[in-house]
C-alpha positions as CSV (number, residue, x, y, z in Angstrom):
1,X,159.1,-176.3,-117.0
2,X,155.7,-176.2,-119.5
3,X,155.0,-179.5,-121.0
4,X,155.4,-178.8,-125.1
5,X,155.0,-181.9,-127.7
6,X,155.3,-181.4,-131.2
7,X,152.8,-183.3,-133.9
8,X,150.9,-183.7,-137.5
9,X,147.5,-184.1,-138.5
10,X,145.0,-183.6,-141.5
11,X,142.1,-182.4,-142.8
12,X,141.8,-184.4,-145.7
13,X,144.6,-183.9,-148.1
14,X,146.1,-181.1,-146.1
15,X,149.0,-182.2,-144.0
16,X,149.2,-179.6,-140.5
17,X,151.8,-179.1,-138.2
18,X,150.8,-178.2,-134.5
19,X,152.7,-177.6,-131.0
20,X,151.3,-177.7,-127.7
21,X,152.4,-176.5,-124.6
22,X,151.1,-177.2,-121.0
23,X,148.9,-180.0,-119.4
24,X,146.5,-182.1,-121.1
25,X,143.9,-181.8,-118.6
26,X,144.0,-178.0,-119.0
27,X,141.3,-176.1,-121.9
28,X,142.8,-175.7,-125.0
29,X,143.8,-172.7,-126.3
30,X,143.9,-172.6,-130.3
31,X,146.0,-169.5,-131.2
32,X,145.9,-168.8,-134.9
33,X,148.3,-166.7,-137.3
34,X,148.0,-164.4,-139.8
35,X,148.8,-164.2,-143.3
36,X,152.2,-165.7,-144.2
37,X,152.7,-166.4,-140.6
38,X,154.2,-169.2,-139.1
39,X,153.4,-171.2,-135.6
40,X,156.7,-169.6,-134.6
41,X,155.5,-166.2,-134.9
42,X,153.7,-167.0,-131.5
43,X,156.9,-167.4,-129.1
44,X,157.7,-170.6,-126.8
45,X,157.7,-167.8,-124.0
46,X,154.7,-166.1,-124.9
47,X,152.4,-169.7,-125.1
48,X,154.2,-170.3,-122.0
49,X,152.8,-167.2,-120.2
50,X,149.5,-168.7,-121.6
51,X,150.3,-172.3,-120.0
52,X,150.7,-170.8,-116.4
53,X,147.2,-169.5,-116.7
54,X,146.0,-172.9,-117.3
55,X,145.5,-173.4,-120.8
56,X,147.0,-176.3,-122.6
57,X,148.3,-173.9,-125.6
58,X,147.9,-175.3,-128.9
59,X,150.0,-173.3,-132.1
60,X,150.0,-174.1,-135.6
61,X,151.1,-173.8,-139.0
62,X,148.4,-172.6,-141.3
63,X,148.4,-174.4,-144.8
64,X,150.4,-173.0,-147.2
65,X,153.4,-172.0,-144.3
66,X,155.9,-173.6,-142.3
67,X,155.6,-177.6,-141.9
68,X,152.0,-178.1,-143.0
69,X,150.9,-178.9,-146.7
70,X,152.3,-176.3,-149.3
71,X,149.4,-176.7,-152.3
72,X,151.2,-175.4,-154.9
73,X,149.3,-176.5,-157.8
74,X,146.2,-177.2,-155.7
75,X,142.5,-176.3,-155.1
76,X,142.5,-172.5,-154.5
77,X,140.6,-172.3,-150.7
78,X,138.8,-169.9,-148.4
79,X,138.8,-168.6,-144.8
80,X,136.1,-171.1,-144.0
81,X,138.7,-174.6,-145.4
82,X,141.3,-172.4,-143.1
83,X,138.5,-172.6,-140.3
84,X,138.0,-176.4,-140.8
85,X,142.1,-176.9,-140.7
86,X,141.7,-175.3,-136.9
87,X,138.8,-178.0,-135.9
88,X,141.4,-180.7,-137.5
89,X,143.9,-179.6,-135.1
90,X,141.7,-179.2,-131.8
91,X,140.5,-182.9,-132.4
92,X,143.8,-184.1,-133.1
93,X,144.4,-182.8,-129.8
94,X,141.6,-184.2,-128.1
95,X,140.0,-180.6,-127.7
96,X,136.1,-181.1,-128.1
97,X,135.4,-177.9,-127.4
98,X,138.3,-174.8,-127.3
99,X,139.1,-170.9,-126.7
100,X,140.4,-169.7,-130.0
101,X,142.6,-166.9,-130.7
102,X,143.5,-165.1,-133.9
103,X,145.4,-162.1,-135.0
104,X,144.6,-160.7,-138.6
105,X,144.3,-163.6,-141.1
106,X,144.1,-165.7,-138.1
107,X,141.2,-163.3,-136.5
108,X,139.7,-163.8,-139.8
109,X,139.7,-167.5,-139.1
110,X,138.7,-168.1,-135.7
111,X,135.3,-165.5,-136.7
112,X,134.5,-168.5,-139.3
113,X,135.5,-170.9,-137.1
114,X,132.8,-169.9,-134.5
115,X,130.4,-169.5,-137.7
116,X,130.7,-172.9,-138.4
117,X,131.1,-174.3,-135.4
118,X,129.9,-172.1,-132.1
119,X,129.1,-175.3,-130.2
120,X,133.0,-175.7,-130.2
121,X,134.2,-172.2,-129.2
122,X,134.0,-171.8,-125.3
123,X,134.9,-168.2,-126.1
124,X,137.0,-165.9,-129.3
125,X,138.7,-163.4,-129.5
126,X,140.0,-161.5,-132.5
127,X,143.2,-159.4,-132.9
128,X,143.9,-156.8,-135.3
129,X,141.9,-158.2,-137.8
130,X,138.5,-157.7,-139.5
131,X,135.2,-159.4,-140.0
132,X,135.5,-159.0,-143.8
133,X,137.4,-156.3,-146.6
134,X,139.5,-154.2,-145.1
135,X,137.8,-150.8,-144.6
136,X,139.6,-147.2,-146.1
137,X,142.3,-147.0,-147.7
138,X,146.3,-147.3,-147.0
139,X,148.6,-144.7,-146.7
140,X,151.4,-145.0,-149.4
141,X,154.0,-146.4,-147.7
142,X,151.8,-149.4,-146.0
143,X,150.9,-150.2,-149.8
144,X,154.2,-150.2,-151.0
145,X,155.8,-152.5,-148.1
146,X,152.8,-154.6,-148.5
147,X,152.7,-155.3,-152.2
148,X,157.1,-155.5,-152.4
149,X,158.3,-157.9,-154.5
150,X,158.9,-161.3,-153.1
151,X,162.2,-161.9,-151.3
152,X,164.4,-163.9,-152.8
153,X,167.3,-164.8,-150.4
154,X,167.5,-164.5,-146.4
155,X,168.8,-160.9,-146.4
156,X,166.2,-159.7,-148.6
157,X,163.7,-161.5,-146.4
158,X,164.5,-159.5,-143.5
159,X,164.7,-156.1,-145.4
160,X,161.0,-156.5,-146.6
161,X,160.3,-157.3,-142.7
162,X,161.6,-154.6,-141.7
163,X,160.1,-152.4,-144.2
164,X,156.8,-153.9,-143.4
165,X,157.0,-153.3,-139.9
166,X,158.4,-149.9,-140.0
167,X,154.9,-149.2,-142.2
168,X,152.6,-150.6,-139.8
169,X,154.0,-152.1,-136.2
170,X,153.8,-150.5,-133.0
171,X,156.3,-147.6,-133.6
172,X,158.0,-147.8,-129.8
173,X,158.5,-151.3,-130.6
174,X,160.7,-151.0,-133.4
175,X,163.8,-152.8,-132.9
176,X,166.2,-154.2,-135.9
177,X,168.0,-156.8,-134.1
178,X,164.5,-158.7,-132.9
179,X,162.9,-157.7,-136.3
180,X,165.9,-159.8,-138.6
181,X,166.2,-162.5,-136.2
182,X,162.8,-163.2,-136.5
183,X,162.9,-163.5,-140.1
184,X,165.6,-164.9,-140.5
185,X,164.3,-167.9,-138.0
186,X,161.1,-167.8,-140.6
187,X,163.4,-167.8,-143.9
188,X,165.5,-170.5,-142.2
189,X,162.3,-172.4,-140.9
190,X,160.0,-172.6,-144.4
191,X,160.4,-170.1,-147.0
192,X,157.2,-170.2,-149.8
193,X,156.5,-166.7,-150.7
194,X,153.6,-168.3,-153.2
195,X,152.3,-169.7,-150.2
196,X,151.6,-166.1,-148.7
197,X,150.1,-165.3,-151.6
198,X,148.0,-168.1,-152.5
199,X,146.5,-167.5,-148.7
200,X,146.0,-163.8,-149.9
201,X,143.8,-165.2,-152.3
202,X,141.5,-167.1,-149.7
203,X,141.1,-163.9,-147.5
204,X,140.5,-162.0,-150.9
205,X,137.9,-164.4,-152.1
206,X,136.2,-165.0,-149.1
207,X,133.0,-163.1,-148.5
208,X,131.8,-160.8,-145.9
209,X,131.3,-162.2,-142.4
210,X,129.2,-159.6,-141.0
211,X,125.7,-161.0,-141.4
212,X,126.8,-164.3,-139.9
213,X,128.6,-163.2,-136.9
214,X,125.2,-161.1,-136.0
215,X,123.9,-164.7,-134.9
216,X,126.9,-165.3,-133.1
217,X,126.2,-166.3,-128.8
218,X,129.8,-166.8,-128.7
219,X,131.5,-164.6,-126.0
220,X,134.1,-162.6,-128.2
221,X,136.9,-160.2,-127.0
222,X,137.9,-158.0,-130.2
223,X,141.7,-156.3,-129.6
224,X,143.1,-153.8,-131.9
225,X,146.1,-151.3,-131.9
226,X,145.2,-147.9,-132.3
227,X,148.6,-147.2,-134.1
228,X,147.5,-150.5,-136.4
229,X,148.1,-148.9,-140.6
230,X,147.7,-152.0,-141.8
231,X,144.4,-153.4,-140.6
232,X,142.8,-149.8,-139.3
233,X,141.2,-149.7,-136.3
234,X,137.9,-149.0,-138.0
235,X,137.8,-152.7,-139.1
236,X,138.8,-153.7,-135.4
237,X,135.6,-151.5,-134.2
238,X,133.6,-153.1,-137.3
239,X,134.0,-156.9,-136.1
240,X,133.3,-155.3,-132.9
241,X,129.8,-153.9,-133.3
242,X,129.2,-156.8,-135.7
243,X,128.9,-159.4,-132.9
244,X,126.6,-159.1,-130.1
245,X,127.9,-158.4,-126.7
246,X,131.4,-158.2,-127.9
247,X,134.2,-156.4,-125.7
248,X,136.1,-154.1,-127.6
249,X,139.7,-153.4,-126.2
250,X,141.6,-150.8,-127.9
251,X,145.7,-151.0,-127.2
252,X,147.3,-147.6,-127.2
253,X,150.5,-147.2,-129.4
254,X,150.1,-151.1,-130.6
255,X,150.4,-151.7,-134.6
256,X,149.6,-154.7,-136.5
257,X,152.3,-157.0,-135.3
258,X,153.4,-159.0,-132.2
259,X,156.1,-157.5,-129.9
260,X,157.3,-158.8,-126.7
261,X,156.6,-155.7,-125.1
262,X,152.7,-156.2,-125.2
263,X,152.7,-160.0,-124.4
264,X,151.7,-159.3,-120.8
265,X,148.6,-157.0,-121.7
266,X,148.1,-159.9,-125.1
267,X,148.3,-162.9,-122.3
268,X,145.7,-160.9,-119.4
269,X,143.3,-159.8,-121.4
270,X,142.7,-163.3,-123.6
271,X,143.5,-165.7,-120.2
272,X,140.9,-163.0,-118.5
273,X,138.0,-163.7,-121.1
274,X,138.3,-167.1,-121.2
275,X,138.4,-167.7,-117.7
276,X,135.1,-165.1,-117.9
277,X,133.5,-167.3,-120.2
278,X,134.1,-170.5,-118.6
279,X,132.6,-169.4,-115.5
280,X,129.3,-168.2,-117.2
């Protein structure tokens, strides 16, 4: 059975929640969420498939979600504070130095993260995300399940999930039952639609990463679904040919979400480049 402990930390006034899962000894691996997203979005199973690679597994609520610091009322914050949250979190786990992980808003943040900090990142790797404004625009129906109204009982929580993931996850994956438990577990779990938004507003206001990540040494994996509406690949191949000597791995028939049924490729392909990088 994997090791998991459950914890808080800060960075500064901001109050973060984090899990880990696996041995202490083992590199950390900092997976990151995206926008609204809570730790739970990353599975106990699928960290676990992580932890018997041999990475201690480190999952965490971004501000303004789940357990960590709601700032209603607060400074308004970029991609980069986000960034400096993740550092918070490796040293409250001891984690000098770290792999990190993100998918969309959370790809966003592990690009700053090894901006800020490269001496940190053993290696990156970027999901479904971008390396700054989402490129083209969005078919109708992406825009409208988007941009909904705000849910305002469990119910209607899951409906705009589903909408959502109809408009933009990996079509073969689409699968009601898994889709309303999982937000109902979120709804249940922390529910602060201004939260979402107010993180909206850091990606929003956050400028282009592009020139930046052309200094970058860091070995980076970029993945992205080719069925992705949401996040196009275009962006995926943009953060891509932005950072020198990236990998680019394209996922057939994955959209812009997390289903069980591409864990395994998700879990060999990030445990793959890490162990690359480690070795080099």
């Amino acid at each position: 059975m994997v090791r998991r402990t459950m914890a808080s930390t800060s960075n500064g006034d901001v109050s973060l929640y984090y899990e880990t899962f696996g041995a202490d000894a083992h590199p950390a691996l900092l997976l990151v969420n995206g926008l609204g997203s809570q730790c739970i979005n990353f599975k106990v199973e699928f960290c676990e498939r992580f932890a018997a690679q041999g990475f201690r597994v480190v999952r965490f609520d971004n501000r303004d979600v789940g357990l960590s610091s709601h700032l209603k009322g607060g400074p308004r914050y970029t991609v980069d504070d986000m960034a400096d949250d993740g550092f918070a979190v490796l040293d409250a786990v001891g984690a000098p130095s770290a792999h990190i992980a993100g998918w969309s808003m959370g790809g966003m943040i592990v690009q700053a993260m090894a901006i800020r900090h490269p001496e940190r990142v053993l290696s990156m790797t970027s999901v479904m995300s971008a390396p700054g404004a989402i490129q083209g625009e969005r078919a109708p129906d992406v825009t409208a399940a988007f941009t909904a109204p705000a849910a305002r009982t469990r119910d209607e929580a899951a409906e705009r999930h589903l909408a959502g993931l109809r408009a933009w996850g990996s079509p073969a994956c689409y699968d009601v039952a898994r889709i309303t438990a999982d937000a109902h577990a979120a709804y249940d779990r922390c529910w602060d639609p201004e939260g979402r938004a107010r993180q909206a507003m850091a990606v929003g206001t956050s400028p282009s990463r592009v020139q930046a990540l052309g200094r970058l040494s860091v070995p980076t994996l970029v993945v992205h679904g080719d069925a992705d509406r949401l996040v196009p690949l275009d962006d995926g191949r943009a953060t891509a040919a932005a950072i020198p000597r990236a990998r680019l791995e394209i996922v057939e028939g994955m959209g812009h979400d997390y289903p069980p049924q591409y864990w395994d490729r998700m879990v060999e392909l990030i445990s793959t480049h890490a162990t690359a990088a480690a070795t080099t």
